[in-house]
N, C-alpha and C positions, 0 to 999 in steps of 0.2 A: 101828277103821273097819269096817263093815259091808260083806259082799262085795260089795253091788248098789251102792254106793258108789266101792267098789274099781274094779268094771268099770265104772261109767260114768267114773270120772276116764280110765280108761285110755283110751277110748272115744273121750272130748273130745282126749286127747293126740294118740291117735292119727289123728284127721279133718281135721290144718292139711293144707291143700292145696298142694303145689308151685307155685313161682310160676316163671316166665319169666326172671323179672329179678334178681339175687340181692337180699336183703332188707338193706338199708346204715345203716338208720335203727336208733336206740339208745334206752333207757331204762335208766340206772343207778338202781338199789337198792342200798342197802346192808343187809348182813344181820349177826347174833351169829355167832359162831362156829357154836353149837349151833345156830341156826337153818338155814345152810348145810348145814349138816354133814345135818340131818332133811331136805332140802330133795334134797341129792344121794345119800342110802339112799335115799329113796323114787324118784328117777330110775330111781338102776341097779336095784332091785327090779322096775321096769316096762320096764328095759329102755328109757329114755330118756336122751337128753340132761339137766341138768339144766336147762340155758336154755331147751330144747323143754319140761319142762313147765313151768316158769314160764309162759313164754308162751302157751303150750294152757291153762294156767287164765286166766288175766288173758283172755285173746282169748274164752273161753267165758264169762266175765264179761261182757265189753259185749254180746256178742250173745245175752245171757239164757238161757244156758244151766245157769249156777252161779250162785247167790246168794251172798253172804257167810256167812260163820258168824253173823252178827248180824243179818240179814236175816230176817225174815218172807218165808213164801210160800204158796202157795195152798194146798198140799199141807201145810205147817204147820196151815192153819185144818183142811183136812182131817182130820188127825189129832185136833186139839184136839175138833171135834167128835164123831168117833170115841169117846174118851174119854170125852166128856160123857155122850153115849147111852149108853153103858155100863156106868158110872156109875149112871145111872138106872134103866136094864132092874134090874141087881142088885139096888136097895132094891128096885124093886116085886118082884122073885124075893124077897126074902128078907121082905117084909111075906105073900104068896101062902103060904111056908113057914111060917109062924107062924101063919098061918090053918090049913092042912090038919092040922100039927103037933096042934095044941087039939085039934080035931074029932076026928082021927084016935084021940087018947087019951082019950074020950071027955068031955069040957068041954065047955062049951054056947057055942053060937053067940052070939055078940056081933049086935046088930040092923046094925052096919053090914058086917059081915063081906061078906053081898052084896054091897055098892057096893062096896067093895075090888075084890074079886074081880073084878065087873064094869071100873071103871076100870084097872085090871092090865089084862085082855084088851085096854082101847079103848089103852091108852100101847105096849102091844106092837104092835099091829098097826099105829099109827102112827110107831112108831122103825123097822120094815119098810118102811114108805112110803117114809120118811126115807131111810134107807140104800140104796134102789134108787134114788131120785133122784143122791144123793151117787156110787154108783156110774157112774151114765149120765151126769152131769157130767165125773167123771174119764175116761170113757170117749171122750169127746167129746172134753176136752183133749186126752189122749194123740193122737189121732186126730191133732188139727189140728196138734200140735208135730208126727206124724212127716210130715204134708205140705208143713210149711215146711220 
């Protein structure tokens, strides 16, 4: 588990609010052994109840705060695209290196080597667009989850 993972579960554990009334109403699970057993280390590691965090997961569930592990989310596509850009910057780096590379060891210029060169510079400066867009989106999410 990743620490920024770590701190937000604890995060969500720790933000159920006190209620007034005591809370009477049930949902029984059934768990393996080994499932309980990982269920309450991780409690007492965080220093909770184990019921307290079941239900600080499940309750951050409905209210969109944790996805499933099988879930797709925004910040998934985020990544994926992350990736893909990246992905791409590196072949056009490493087609640019194979150009300089020749040149440099004196080989002769290939007629399209310019256009290369050229589209490298236009795909970089537009994966930059890109990724400042992608940033000011997340920027924006963040924003609006921390105002709700």
């Amino acid at each position: 588990m990743r620490a920024a993972d770590e701190a937000a579960l604890h995060r969500v554990a720790r933000r159920r609010a006190r209620q007034d009334v005591q809370r009477k109403e049930r949902v029984d699970v059934r768990y393996s052994v080994a499932e309980k057993q990982a269920i309450l280390d991780e409690a007492r590691r965080l220093g909770l109840a184990g019921a307290h965090l079941v239900g600080a997961i499940v309750m951050a569930h409905l209210n969109g705060d944790l996805a499933l592990a099988d879930q797709r989310t925004a910040a998934d596509d985020l990544i994926d695209e992350y990736a893909a850009l990246r992905e791409q910057v590196a072949r056009i780096g490493t087609n640019a290196n194979q150009i300089a590379h020749r040149l440099n060891s004196g080989g002769d210029a290939h007629p399209v080597d310019a256009a290369v060169l050229a589209e490298a510079g236009r795909l970089v400066a537009l994966v930059q667009q890109t990724v400042k867009a992608v940033d000011t989106a997340a920027d924006v999410a963040a924003t609006k989850q921390r105002a709700a």
